[in-house]
PDB file with SEQRES, HELIX, SHEET and CRYST1 records, atoms N, CA, C and O in Angstrom:
SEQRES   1 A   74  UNK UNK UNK UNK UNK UNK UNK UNK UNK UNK UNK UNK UNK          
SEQRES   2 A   74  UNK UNK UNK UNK UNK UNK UNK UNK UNK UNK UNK UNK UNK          
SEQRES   3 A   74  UNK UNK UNK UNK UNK UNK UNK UNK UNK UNK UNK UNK UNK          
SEQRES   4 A   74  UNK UNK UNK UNK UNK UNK UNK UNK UNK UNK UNK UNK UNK          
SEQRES   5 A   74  UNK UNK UNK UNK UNK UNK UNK UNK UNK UNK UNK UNK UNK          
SEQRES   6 A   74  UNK UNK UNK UNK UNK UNK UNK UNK UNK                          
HELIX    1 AA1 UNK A   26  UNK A   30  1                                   5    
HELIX    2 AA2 UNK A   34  UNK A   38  1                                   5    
HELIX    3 AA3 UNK A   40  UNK A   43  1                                   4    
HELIX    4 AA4 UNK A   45  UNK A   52  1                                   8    
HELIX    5 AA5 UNK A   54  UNK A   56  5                                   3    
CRYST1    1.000    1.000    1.000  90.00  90.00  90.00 P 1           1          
ATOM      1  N   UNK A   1       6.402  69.866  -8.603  1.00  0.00           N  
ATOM      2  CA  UNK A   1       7.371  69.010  -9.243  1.00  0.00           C  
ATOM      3  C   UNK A   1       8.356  68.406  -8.248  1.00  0.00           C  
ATOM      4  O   UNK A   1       9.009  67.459  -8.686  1.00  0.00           O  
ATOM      5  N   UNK A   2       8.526  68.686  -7.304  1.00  0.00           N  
ATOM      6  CA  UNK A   2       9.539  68.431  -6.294  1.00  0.00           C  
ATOM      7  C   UNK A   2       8.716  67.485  -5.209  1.00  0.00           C  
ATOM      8  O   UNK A   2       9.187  67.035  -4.165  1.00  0.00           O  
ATOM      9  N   UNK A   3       7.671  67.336  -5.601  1.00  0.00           N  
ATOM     10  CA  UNK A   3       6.824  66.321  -4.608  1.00  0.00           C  
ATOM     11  C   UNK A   3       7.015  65.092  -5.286  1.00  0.00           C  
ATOM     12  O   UNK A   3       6.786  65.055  -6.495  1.00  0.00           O  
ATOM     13  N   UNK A   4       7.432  64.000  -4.639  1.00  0.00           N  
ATOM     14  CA  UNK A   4       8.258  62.159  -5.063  1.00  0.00           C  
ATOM     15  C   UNK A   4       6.675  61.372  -4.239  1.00  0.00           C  
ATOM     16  O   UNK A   4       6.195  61.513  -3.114  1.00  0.00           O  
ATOM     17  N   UNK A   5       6.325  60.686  -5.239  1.00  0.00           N  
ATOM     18  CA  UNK A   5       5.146  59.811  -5.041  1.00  0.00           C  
ATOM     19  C   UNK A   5       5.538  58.425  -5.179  1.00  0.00           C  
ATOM     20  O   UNK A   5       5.918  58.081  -6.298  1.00  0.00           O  
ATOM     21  N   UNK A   6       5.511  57.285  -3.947  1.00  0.00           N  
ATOM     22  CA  UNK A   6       6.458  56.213  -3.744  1.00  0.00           C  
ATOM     23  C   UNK A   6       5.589  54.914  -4.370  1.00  0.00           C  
ATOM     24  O   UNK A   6       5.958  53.855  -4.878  1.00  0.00           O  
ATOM     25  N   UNK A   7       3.979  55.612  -4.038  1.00  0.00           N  
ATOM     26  CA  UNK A   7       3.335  54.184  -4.381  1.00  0.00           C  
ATOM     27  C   UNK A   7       2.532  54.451  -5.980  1.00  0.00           C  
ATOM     28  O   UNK A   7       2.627  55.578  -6.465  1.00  0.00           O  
ATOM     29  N   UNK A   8       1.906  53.572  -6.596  1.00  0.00           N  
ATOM     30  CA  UNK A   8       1.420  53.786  -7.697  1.00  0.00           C  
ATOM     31  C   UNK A   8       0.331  54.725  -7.777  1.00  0.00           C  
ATOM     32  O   UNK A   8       0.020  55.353  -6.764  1.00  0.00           O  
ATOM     33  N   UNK A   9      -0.699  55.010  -9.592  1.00  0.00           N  
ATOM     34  CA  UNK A   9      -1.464  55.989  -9.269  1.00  0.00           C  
ATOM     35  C   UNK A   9      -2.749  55.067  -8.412  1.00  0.00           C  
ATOM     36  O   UNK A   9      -2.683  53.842  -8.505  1.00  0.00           O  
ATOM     37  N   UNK A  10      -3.642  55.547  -7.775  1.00  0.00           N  
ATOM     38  CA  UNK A  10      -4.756  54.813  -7.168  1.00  0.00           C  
ATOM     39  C   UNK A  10      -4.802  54.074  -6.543  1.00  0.00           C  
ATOM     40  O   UNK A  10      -5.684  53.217  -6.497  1.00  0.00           O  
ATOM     41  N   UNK A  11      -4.049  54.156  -5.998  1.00  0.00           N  
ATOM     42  CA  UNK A  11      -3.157  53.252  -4.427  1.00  0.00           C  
ATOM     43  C   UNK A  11      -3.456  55.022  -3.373  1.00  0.00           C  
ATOM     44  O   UNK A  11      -2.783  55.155  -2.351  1.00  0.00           O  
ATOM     45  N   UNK A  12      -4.242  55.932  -3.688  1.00  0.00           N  
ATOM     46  CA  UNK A  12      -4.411  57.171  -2.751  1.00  0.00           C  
ATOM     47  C   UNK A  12      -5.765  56.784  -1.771  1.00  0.00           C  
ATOM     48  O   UNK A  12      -6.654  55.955  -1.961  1.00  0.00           O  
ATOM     49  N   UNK A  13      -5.611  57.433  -1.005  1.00  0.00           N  
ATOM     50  CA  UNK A  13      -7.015  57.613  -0.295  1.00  0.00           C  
ATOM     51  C   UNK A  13      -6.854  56.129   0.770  1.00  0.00           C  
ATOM     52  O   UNK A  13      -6.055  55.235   0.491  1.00  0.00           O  
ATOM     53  N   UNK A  14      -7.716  56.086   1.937  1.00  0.00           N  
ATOM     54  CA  UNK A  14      -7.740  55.178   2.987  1.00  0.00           C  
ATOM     55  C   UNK A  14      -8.693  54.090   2.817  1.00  0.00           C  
ATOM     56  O   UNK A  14      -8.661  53.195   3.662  1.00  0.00           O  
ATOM     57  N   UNK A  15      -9.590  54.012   1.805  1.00  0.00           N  
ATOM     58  CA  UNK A  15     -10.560  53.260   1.094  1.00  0.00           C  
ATOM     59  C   UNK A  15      -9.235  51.744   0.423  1.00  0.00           C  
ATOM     60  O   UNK A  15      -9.541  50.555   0.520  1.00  0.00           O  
ATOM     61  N   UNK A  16      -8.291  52.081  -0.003  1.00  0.00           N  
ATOM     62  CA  UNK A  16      -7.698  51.139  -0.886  1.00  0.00           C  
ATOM     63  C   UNK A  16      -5.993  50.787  -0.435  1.00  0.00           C  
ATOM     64  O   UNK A  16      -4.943  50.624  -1.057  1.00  0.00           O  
ATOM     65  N   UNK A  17      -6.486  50.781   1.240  1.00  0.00           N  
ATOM     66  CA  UNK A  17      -4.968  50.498   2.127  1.00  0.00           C  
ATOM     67  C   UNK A  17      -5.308  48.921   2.570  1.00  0.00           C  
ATOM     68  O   UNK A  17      -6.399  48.641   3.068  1.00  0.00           O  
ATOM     69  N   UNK A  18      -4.404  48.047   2.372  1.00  0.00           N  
ATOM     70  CA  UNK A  18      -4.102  46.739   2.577  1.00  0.00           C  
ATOM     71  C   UNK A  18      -4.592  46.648   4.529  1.00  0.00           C  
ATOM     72  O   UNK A  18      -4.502  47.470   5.440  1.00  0.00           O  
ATOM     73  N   UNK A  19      -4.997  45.509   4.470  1.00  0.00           N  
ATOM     74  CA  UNK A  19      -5.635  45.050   6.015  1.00  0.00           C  
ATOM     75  C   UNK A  19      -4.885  44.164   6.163  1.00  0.00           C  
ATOM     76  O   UNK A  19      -5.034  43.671   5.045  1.00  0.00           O  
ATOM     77  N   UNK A  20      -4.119  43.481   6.674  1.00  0.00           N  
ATOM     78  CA  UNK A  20      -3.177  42.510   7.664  1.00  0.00           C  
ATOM     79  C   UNK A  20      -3.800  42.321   8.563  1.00  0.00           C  
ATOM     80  O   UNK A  20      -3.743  43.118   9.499  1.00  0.00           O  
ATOM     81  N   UNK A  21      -4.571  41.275   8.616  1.00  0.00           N  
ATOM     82  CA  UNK A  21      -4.818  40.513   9.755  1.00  0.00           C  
ATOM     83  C   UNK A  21      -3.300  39.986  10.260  1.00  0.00           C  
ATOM     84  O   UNK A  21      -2.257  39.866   9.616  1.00  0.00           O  
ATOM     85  N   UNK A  22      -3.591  39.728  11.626  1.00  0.00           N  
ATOM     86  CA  UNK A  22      -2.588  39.564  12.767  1.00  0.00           C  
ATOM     87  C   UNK A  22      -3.397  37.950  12.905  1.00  0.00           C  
ATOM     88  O   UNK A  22      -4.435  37.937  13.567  1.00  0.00           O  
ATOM     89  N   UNK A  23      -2.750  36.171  12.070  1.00  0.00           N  
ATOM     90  CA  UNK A  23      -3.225  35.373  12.601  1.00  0.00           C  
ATOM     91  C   UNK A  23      -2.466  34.609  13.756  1.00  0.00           C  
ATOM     92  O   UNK A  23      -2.910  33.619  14.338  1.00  0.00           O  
ATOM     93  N   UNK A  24      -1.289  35.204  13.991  1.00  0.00           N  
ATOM     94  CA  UNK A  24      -0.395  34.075  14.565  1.00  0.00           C  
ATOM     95  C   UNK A  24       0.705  33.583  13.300  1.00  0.00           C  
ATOM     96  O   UNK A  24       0.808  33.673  12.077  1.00  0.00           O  
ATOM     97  N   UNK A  25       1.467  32.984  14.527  1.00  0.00           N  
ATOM     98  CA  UNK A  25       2.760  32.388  13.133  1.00  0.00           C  
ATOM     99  C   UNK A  25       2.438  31.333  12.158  1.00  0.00           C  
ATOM    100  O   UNK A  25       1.378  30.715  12.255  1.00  0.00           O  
ATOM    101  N   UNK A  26       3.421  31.051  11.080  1.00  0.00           N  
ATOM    102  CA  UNK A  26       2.722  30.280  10.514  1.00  0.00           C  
ATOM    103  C   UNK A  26       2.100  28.950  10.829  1.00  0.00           C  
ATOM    104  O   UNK A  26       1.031  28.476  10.443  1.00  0.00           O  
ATOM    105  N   UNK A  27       3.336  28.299  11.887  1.00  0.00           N  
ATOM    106  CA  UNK A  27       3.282  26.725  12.242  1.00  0.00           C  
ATOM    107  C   UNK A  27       1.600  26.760  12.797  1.00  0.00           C  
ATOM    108  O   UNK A  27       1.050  25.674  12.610  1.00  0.00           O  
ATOM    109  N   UNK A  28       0.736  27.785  13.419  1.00  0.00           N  
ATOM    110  CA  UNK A  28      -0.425  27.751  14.057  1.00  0.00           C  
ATOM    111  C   UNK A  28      -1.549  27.817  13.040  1.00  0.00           C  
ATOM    112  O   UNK A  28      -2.651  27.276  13.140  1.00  0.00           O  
ATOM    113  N   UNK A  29      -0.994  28.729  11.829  1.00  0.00           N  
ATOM    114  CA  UNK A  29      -1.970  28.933  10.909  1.00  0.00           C  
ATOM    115  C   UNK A  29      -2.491  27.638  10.063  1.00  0.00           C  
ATOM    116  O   UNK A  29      -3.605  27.208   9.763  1.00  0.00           O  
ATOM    117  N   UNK A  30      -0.752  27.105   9.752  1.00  0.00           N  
ATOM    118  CA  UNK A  30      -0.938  25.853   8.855  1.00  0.00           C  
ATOM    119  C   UNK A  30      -1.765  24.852   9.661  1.00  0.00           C  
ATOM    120  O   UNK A  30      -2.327  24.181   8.796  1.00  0.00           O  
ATOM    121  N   UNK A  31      -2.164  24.364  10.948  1.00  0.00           N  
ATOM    122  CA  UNK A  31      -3.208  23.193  11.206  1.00  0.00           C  
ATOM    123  C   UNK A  31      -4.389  23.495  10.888  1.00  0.00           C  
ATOM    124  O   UNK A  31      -5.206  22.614  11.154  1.00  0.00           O  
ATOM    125  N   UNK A  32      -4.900  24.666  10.287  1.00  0.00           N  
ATOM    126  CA  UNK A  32      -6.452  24.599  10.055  1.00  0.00           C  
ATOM    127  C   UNK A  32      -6.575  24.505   8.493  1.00  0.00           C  
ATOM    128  O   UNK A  32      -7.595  24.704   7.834  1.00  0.00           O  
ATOM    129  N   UNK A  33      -5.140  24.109   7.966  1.00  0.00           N  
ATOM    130  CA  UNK A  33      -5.410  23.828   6.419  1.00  0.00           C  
ATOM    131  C   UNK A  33      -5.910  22.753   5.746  1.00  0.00           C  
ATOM    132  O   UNK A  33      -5.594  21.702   6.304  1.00  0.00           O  
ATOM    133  N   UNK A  34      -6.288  22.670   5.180  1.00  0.00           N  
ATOM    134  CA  UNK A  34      -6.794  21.255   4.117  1.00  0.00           C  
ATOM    135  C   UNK A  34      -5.842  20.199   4.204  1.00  0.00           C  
ATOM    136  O   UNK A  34      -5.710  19.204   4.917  1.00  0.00           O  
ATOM    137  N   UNK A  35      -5.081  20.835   3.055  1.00  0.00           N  
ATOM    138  CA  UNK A  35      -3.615  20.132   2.568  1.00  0.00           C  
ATOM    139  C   UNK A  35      -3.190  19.482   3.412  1.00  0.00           C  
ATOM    140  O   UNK A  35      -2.924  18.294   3.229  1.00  0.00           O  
ATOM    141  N   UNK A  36      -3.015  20.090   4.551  1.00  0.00           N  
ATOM    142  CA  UNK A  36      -2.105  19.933   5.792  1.00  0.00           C  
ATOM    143  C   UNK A  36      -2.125  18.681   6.307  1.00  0.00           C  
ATOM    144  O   UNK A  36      -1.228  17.838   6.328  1.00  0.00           O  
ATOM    145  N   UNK A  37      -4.023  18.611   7.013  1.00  0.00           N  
ATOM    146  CA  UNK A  37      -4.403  17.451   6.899  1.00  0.00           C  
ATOM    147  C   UNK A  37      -4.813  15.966   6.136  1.00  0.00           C  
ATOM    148  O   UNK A  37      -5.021  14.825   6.550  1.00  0.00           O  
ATOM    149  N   UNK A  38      -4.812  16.421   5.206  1.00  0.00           N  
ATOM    150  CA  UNK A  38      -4.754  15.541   3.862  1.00  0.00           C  
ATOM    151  C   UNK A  38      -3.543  14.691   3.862  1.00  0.00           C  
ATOM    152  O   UNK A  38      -3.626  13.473   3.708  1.00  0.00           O  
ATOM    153  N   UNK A  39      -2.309  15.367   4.050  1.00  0.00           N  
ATOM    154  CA  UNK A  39      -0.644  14.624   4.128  1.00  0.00           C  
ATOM    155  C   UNK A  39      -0.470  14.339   5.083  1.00  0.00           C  
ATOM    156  O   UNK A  39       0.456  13.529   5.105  1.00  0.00           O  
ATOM    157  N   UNK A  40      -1.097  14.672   6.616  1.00  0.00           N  
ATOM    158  CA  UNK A  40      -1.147  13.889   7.698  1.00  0.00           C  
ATOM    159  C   UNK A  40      -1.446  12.799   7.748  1.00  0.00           C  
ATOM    160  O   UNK A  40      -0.682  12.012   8.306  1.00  0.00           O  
ATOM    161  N   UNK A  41      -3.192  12.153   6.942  1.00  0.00           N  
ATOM    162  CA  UNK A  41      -3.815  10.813   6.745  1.00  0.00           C  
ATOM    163  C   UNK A  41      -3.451  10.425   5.964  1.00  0.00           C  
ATOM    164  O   UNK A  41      -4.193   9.467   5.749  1.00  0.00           O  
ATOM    165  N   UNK A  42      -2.496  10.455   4.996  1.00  0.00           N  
ATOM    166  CA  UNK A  42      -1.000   9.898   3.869  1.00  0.00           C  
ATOM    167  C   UNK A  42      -0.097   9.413   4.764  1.00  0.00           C  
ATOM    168  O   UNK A  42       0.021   8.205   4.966  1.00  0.00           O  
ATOM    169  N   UNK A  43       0.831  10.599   5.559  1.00  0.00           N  
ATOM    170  CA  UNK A  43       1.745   9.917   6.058  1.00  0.00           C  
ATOM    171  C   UNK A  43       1.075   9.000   7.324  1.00  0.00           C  
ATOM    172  O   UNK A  43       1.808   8.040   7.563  1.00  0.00           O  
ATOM    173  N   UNK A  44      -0.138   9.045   8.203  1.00  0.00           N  
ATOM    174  CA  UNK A  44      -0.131   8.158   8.834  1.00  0.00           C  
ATOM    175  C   UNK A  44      -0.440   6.195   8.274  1.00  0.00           C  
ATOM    176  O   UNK A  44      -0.160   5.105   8.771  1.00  0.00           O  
ATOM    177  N   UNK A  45      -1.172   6.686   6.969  1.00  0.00           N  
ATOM    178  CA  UNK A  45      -1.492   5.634   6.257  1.00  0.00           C  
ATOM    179  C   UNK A  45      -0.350   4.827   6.060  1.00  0.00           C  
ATOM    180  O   UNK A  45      -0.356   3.597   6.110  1.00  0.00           O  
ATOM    181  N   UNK A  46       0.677   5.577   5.825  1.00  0.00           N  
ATOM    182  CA  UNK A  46       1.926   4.590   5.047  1.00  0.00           C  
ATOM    183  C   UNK A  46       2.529   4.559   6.281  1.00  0.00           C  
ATOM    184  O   UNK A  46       3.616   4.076   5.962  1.00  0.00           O  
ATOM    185  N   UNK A  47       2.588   4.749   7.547  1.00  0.00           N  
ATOM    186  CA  UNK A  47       3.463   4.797   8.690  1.00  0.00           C  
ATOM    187  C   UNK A  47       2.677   3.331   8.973  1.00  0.00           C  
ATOM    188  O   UNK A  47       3.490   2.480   9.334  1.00  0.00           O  
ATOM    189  N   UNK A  48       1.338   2.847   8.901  1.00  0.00           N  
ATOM    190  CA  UNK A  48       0.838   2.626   9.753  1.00  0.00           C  
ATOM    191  C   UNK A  48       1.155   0.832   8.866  1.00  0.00           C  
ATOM    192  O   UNK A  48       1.522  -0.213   9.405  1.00  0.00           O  
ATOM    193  N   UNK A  49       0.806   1.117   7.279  1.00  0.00           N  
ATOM    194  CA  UNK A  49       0.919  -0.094   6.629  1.00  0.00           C  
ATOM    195  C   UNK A  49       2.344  -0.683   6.811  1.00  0.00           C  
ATOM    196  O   UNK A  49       2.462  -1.907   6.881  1.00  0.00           O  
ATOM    197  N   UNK A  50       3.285   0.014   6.880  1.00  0.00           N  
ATOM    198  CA  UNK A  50       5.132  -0.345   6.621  1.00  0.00           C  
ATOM    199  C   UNK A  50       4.551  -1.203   8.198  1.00  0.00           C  
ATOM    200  O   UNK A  50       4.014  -2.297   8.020  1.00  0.00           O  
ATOM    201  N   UNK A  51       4.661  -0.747   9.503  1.00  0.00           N  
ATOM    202  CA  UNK A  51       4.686  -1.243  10.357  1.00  0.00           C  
ATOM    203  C   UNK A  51       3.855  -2.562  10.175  1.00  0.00           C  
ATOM    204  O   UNK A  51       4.516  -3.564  10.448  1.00  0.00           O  
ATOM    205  N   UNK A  52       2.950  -2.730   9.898  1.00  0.00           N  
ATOM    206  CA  UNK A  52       1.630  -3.881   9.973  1.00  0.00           C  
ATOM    207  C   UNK A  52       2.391  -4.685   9.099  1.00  0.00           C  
ATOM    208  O   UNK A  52       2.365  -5.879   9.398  1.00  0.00           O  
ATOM    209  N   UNK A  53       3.068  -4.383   8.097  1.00  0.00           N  
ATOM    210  CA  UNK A  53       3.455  -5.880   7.020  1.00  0.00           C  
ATOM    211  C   UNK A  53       4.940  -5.635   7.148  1.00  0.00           C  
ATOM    212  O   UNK A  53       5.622  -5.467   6.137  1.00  0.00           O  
ATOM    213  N   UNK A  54       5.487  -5.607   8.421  1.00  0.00           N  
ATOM    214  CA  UNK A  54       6.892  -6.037   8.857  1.00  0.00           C  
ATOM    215  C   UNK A  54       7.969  -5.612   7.846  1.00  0.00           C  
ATOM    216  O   UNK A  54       8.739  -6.354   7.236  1.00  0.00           O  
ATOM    217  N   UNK A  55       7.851  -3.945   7.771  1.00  0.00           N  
ATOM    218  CA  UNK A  55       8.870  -3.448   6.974  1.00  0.00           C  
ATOM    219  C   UNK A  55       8.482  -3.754   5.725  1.00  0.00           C  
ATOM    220  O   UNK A  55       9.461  -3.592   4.997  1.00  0.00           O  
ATOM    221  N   UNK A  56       7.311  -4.209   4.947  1.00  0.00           N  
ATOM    222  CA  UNK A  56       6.861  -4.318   3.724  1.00  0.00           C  
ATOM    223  C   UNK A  56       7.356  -5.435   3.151  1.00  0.00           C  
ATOM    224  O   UNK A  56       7.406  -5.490   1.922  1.00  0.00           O  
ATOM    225  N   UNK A  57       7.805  -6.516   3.948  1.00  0.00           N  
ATOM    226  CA  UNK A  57       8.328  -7.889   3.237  1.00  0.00           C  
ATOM    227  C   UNK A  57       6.860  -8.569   2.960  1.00  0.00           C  
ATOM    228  O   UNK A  57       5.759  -8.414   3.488  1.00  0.00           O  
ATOM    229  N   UNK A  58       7.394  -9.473   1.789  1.00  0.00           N  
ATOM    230  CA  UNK A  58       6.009 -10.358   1.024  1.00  0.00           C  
ATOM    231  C   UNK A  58       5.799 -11.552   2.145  1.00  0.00           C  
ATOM    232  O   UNK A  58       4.629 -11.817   2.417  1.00  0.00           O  
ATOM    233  N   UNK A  59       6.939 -12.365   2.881  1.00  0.00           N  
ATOM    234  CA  UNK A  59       7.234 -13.053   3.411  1.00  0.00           C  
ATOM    235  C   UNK A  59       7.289 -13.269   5.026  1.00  0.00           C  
ATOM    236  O   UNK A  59       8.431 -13.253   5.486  1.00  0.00           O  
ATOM    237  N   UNK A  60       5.955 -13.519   6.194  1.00  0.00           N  
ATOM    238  CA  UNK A  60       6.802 -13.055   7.485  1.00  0.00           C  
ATOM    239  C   UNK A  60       7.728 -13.895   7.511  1.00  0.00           C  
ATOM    240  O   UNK A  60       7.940 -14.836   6.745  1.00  0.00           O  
ATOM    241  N   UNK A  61       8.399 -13.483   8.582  1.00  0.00           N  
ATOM    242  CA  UNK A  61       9.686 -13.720   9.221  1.00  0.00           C  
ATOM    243  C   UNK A  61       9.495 -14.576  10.416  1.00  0.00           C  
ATOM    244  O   UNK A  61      10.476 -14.575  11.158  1.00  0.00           O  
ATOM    245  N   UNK A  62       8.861 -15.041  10.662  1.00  0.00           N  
ATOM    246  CA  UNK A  62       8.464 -15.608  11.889  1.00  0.00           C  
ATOM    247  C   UNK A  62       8.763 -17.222  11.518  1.00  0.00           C  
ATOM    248  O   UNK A  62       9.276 -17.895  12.412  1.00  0.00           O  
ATOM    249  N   UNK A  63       8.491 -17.804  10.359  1.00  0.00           N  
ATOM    250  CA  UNK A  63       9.034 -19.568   9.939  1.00  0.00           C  
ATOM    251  C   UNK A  63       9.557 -19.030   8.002  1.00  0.00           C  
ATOM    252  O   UNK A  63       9.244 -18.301   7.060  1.00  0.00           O  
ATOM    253  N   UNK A  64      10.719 -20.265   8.558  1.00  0.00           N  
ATOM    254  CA  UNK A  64      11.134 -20.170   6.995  1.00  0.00           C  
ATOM    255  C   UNK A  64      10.220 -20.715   6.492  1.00  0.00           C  
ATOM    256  O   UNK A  64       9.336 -21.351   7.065  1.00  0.00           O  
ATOM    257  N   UNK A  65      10.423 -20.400   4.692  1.00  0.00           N  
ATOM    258  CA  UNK A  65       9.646 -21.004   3.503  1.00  0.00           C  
ATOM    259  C   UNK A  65       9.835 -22.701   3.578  1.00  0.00           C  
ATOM    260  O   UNK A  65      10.946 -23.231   3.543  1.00  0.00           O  
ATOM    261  N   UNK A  66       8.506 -23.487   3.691  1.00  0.00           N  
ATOM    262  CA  UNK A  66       8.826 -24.679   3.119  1.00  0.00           C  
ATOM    263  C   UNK A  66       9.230 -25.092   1.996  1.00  0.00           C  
ATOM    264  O   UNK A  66       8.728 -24.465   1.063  1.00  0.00           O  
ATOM    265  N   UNK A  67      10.231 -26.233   1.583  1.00  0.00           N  
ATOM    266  CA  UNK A  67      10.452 -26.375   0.497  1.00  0.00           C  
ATOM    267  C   UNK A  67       9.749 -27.262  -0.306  1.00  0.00           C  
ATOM    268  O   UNK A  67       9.542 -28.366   0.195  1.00  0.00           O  
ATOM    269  N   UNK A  68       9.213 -27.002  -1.737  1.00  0.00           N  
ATOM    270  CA  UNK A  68       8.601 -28.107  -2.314  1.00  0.00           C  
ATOM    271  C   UNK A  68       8.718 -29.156  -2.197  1.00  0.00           C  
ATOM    272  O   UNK A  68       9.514 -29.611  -1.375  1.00  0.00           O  
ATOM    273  N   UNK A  69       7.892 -30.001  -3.055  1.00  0.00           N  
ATOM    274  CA  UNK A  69       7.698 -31.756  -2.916  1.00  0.00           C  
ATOM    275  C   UNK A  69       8.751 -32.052  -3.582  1.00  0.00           C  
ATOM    276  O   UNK A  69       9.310 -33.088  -3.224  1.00  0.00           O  
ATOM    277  N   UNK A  70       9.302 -31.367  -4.610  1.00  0.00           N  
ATOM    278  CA  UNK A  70      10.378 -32.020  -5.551  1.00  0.00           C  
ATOM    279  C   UNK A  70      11.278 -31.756  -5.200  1.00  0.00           C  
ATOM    280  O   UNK A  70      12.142 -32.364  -5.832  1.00  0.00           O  
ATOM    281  N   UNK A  71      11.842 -30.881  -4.184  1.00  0.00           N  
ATOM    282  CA  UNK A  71      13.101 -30.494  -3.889  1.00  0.00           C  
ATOM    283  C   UNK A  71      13.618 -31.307  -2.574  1.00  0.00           C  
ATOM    284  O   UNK A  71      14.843 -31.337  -2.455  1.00  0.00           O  
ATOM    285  N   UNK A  72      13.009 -31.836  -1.773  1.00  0.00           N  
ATOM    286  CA  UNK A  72      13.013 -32.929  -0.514  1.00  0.00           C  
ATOM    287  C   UNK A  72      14.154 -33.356  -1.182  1.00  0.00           C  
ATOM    288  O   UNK A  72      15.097 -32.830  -0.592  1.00  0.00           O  
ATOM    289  N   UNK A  73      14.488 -33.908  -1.931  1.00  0.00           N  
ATOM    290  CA  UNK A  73      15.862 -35.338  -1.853  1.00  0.00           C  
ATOM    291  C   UNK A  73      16.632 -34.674  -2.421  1.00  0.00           C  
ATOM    292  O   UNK A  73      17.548 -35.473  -2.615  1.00  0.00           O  
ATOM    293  N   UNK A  74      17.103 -33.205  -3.091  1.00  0.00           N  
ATOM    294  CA  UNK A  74      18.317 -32.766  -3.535  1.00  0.00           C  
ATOM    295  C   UNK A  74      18.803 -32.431  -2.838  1.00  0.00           C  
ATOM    296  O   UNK A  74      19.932 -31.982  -3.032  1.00  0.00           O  
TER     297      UNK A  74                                                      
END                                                                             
């Protein structure tokens, strides 16, 4: 009666003790993930489009808009 048992029942014996692999920290673990790479070819996608269409304007910047035929004489 004076014997204190810390872990549950059938958690006994060396058959049913937890294995910890040793992979390294996480920042090393996370590059061989899926996900990981998945939001890499996201964020390079949208890094890559913002740059190519000049900050995402409809309009380049390089010549102003001409103005219509009807607007010449106002």
């Amino acid at each position: 009666m004076s014997e204190t048992n810390y872990g549950s029942a059938g958690n006994e014996g060396e058959g049913h003790q937890r294995v910890h692999r040793h992979e390294g920290p996480y920042w090393k673990r996370m590059h061989r993930s899926w996900p990981f790479w998945v939001g890499m070819v996201l964020v390079t996608a949208a890094i890559t489009i913002y740059v190519m269409t000049d900050n995402l304007a409809l309009i380049p910047r390089g010549q102003p808009p001409k103005p219509l035929a009807g607007q010449l004489g106002q």
